[in-house]
TIKE-263214 format. One line per 10 residues: number of its first residue (from 1); their letters; for each residue x, y negated, z negated of C-alpha. Coordinates in steps of 0.05 Angstrom, whole numbers. Each point is the difference from the previous one (the first is absolute). Example, Ala and Ser with C-alpha at 12.3 -4.5 7.8 and 13.67 -1.06 7.14 Angstrom:
1	AS	246 90 -156 ~ 27 -69 13 .
This chain:
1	XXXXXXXXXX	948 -107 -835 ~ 1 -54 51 ~ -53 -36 40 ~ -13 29 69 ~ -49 -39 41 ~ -8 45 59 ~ -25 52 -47 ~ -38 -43 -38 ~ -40 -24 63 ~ -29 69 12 .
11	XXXXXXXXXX	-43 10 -61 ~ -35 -62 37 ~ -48 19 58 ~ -18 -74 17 ~ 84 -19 17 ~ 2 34 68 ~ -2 -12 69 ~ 56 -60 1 ~ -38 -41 -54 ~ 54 -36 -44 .
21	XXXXXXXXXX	-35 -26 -54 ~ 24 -64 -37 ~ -56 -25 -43 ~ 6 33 -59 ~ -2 -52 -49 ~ -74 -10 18 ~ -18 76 -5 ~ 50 67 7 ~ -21 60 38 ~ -25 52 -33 .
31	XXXXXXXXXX	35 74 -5 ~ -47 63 12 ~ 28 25 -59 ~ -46 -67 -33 ~ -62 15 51 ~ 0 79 -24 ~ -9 -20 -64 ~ -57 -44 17 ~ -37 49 41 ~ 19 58 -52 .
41	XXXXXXXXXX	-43 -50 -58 ~ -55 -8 41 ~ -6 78 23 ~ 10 26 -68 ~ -9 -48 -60 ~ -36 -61 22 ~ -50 -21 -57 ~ -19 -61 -45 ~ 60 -1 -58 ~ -12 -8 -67 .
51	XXXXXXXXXX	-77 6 8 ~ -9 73 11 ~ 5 72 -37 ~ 1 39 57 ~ 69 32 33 ~ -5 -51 63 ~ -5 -56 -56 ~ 55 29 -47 ~ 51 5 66 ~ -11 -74 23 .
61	XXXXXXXXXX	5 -25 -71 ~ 77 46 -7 ~ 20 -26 77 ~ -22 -72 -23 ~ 38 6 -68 ~ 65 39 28 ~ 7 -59 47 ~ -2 -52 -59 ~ 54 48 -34 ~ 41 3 67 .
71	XXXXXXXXXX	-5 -85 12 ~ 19 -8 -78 ~ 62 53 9 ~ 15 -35 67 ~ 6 -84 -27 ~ 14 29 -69 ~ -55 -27 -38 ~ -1 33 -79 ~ -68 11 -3 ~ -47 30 56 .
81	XXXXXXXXXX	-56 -44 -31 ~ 50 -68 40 ~ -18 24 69 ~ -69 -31 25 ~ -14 27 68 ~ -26 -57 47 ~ -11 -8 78 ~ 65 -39 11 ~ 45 -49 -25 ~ -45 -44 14 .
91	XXXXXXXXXX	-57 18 -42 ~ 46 12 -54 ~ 17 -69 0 ~ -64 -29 -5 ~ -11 44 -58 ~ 47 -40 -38 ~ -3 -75 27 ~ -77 9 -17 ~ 19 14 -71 ~ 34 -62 -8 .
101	XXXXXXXXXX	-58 -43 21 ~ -23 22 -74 ~ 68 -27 -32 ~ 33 -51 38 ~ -12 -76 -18 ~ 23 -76 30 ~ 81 -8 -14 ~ 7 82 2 ~ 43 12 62 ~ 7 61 43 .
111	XXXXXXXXXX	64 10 40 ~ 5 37 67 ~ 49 -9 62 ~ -15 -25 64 ~ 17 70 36 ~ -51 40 -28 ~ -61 36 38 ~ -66 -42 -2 ~ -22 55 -46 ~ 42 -14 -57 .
121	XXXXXXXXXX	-10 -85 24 ~ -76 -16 16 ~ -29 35 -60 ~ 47 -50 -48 ~ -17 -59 38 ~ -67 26 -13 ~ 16 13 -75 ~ 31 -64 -1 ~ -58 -49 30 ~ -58 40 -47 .
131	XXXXXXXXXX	38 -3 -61 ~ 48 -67 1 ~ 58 31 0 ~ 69 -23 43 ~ 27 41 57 ~ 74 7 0 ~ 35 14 55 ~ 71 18 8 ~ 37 0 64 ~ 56 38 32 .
141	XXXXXXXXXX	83 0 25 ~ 26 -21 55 ~ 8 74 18 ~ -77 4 -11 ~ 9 52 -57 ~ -36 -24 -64 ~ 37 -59 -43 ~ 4 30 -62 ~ 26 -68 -45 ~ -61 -41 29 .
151	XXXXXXXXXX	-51 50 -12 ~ 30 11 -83 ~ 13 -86 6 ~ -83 -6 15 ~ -17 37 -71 ~ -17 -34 -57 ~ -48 16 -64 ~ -55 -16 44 ~ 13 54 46 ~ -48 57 -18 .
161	XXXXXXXXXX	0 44 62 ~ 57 15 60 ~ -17 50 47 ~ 45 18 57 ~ 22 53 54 ~ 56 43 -6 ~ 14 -2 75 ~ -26 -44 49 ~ -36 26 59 ~ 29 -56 46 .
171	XXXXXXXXXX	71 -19 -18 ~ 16 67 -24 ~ 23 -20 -72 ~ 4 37 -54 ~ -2 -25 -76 ~ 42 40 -62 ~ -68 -7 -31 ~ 29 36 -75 ~ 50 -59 3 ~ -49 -58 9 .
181	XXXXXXXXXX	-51 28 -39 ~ 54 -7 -51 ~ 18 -61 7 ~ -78 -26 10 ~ -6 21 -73 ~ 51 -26 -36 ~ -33 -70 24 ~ -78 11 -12 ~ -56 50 -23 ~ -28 1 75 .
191	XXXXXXXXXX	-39 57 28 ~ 47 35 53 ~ -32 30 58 ~ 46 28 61 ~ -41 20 66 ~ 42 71 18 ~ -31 8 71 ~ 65 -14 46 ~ 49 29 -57 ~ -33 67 -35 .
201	XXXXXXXXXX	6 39 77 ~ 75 -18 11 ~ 31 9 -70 ~ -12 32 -77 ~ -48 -42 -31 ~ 13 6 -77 ~ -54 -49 -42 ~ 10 17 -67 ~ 75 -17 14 ~ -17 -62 39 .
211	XXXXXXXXXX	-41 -19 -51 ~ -59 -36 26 ~ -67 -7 -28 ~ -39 18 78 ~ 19 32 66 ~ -35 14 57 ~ 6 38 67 ~ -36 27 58 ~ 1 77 23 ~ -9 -9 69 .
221	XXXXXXXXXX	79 -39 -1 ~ 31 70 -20 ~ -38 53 50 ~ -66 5 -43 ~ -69 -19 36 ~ -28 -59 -9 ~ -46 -16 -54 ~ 45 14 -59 ~ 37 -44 -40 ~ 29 -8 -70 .
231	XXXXXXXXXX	-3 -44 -59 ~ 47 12 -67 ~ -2 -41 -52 ~ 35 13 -69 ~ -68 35 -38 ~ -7 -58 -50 ~ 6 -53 62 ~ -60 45 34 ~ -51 6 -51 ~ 11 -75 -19 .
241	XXXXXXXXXX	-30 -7 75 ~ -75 -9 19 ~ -36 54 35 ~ -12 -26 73 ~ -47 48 40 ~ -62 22 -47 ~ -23 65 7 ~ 9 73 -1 ~ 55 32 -39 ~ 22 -54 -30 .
251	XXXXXXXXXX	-46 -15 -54 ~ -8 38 -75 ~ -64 -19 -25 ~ -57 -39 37 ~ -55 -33 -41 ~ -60 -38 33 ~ 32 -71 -20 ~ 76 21 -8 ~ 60 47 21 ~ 62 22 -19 .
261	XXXXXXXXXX	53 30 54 ~ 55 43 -4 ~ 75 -10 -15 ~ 56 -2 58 ~ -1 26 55 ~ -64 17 3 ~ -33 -70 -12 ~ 25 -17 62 ~ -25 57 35 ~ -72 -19 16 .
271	XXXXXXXXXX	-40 46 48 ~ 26 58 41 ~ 68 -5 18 ~ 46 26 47 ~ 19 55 -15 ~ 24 33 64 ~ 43 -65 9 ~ 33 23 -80 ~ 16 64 32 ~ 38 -28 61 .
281	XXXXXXXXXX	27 -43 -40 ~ 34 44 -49 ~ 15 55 62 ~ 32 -70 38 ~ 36 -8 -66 ~ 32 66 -2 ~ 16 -1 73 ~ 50 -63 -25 ~ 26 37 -51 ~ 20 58 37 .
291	XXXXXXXXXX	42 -44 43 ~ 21 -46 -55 ~ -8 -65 -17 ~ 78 -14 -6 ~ -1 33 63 ~ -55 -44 32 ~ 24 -71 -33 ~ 77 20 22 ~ -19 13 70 ~ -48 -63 5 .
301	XXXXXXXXXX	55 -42 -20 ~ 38 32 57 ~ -52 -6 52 ~ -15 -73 -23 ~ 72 -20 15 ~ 7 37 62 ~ -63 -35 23 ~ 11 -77 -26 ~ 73 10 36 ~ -30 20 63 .
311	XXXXXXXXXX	-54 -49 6 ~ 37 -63 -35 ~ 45 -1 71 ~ -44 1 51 ~ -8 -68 27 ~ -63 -43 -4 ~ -22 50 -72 ~ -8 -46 -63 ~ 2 57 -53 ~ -47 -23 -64 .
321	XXXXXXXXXX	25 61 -47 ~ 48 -17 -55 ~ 72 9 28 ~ 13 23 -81 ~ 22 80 -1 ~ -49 19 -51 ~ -57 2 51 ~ -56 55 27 ~ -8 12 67 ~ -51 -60 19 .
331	XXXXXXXXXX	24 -38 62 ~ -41 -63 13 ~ 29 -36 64 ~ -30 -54 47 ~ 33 -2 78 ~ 6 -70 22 ~ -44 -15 56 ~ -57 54 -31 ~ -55 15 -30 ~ 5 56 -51 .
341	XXXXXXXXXX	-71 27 32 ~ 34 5 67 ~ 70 27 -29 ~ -48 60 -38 ~ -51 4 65 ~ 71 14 49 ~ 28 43 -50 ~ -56 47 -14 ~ 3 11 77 ~ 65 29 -9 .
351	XXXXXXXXXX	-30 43 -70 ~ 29 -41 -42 ~ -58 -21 -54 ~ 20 -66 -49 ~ -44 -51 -33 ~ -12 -67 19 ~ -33 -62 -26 ~ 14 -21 -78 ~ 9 70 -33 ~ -41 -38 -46 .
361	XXXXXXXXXX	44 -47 -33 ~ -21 -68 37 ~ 36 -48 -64 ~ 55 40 12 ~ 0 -6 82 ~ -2 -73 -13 ~ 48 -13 -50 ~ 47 45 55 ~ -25 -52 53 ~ -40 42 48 .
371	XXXXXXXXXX	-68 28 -12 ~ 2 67 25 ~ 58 55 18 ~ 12 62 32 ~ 16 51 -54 ~ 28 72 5 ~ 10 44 -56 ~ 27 65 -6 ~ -8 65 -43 ~ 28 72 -12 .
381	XXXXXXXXXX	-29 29 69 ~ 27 -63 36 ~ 74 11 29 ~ 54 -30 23 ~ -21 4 71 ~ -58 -36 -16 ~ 49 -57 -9 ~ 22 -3 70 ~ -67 6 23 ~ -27 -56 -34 .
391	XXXXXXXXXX	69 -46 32 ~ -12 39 58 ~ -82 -26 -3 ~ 19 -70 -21 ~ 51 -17 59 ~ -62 29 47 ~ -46 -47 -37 ~ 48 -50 13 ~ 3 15 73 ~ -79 8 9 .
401	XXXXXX	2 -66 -35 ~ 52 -29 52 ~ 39 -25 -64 ~ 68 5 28 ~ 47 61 -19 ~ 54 13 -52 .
């Protein structure tokens, strides 16, 4: 089966009228196939999980537990008890730099690069100011795609923790994370943690293959709501972790002076969660599936090209997305003369919706010498008109802009 966009687009009620939208690295569209299942929890099964003996409670706890089994099946995790459910990447992350303020010392080192997301860069300069510890940071190629000799040159047997992102959401990048995490552990006993978000929508994501220790993603990146996000961690990584929110459903026993809490995932599953957001995450999940995710990461690759191609020769466009084939379809651009605002301000009066500002990743703006692009980014309802759209947009910006033409 191949990709067709055109179909694709109508299972999505929001992508009509002429809108063309391009910012789907921040958040995709969602399918109604997603939003039935939403409304279908909270008509017919929406109750507290775990907690309850009635039917209402019985059918939220098998919704809530399906969609752990579906996630597991879908990143290939071997146990059900690796997948943590969490309200984004984000959170997920935080999870585990907070653990390390319990471990890390002065001399330990922790080794990131300089394109990641603030999320997986704040929180360990965070970890690294409370506890001592040196922040590492590794740098990229002159194609802006992620020098792999620097970044295994910067360990040593102090390094203790490297976290990184599989794709980046600016430059487009993305990593064979199996084969660095190999190489990564033939030189040190390090934690490995790989932040998923920009890769796990565009291509099979595989972790007991790939071999780290952590991964992490957001729903709402691969057409489920927002709200929902996941954490996996090999099950004797997770229960090695500190519990982070106290409360209910997390705990075993609960004295007046002392508790004890639960094993993975559960620990990390304090108070009510969101289980509607599961649901449309496993039904999003499926929805990928059904098209294929050789299917999806072929045609990405395809869409990517078509669309760096385009936009690398049009005059006065400085193209900040790694010119390397292995790529998704992020397209962050600044127009000489402009200010990404006013680029995404003109365009959207055409209906064509990017992001601008520093998709944030500021280290990474400056290290690439501006602080703030344009950025379009395409997915499987996007097509290849949307392409000439977009050039068609940016020569009008151009012209609104009185920059001079092609």
């Amino acid at each position: 089966m191949s990709l067709n966009p055109i179909e694709i687009k109508k299972d999505f009620p929001i992508l009509t009228n002429g809108i063309h939208y391009l910012d789907n690295a921040a958040t995709t569209q969602k399918p109604a196939q997603v939003i039935d299942s939403l409304v279908k929890y909270y008509l017919q099964d929406n109750a507290n999980p775990h907690r309850s003996a009635h039917r209402l409670g019985q059918r939220a706890t098998e919704d809530y537990e399906n969609a752990r089994d579906t996630v597991r099946n879908f990143i290939n995790a071997k146990k059900v008890e690796e997948i943590v459910f969490t309200k984004n990447a984000t959170e997920s992350l935080n999870i585990l730099t907070n653990s390390f303020l319990y471990t890390l010392k002065p001399g330990d080192e922790i080794l990131i690069t300089i394109a990641e997301h603030h999320a997986n860069f704040v929180n360990w300069q965070e970890v690294a100011k409370k506890t001592g510890a040196k922040l590492v940071i590794s740098y990229l190629n002159e194609d802006r795609s992620l020098n792999i000799d620097e970044l295994l040159g910067k360990i040593n047997k102090n390094t203790k923790v490297v976290s990184f992102q599989e794709a980046s959401n600016v430059t487009g990048y993305i990593v064979d994370a199996k084969a660095l995490i190999k190489e990564i552990r033939e030189k040190c006993d390090a934690t490995i943690i790989v932040d998923g978000s920009q890769s796990v929508p565009n291509k099979i994501t595989d972790v007991s293959d790939m071999d780290c220790d952590f991964f992490v993603f957001s729903g709402h990146k691969l057409l489920a709501p927002m709200g929902i996000g996941v954490l996996y961690g090999k099950l004797e990584k997770l229960n090695k972790l500190p519990a982070l929110l106290f409360g209910g459903d997390m705990i075993e026993y609960v004295y007046e002076n002392e508790a004890t809490y639960l094993e993975a995932p559960f620990r990390f599953e304090g108070g009510t969660q969101n289980v509607g957001g599961a649901v449309g995450l496993a039904r999003a999940i499926k929805y990928l599936e059904d098209i294929g995710m050789d299917n999806i990461h072929k045609y990405e690759l395809e869409i990517a090209k078509e669309a760096y191609d385009k936009l690398n020769s049009i005059e006065g466009v400085k193209l900040y997305t790694t010119s390397n084939q292995s790529r998704t379809a992020v397209l962050s651009f600044n127009i000489e003369g402009a200010h990404p605002h006013d680029i995404a301000t003109i365009l959207d009066s055409k209906g064509i919706m990017i992001r601008s500002g520093h998709h944030c990743a500021q280290p990474l703006h400056r290290y690439l010498g501006r602080p703030f692009s344009a950025r379009a980014s395409f997915y499987i309802y996007n097509t290849m008109d949307e392409i000439d759209e977009l050039v068609k947009g940016i020569e009008n910006v151009k012209e609104v802009l009185q920059l001079g033409t092609r």
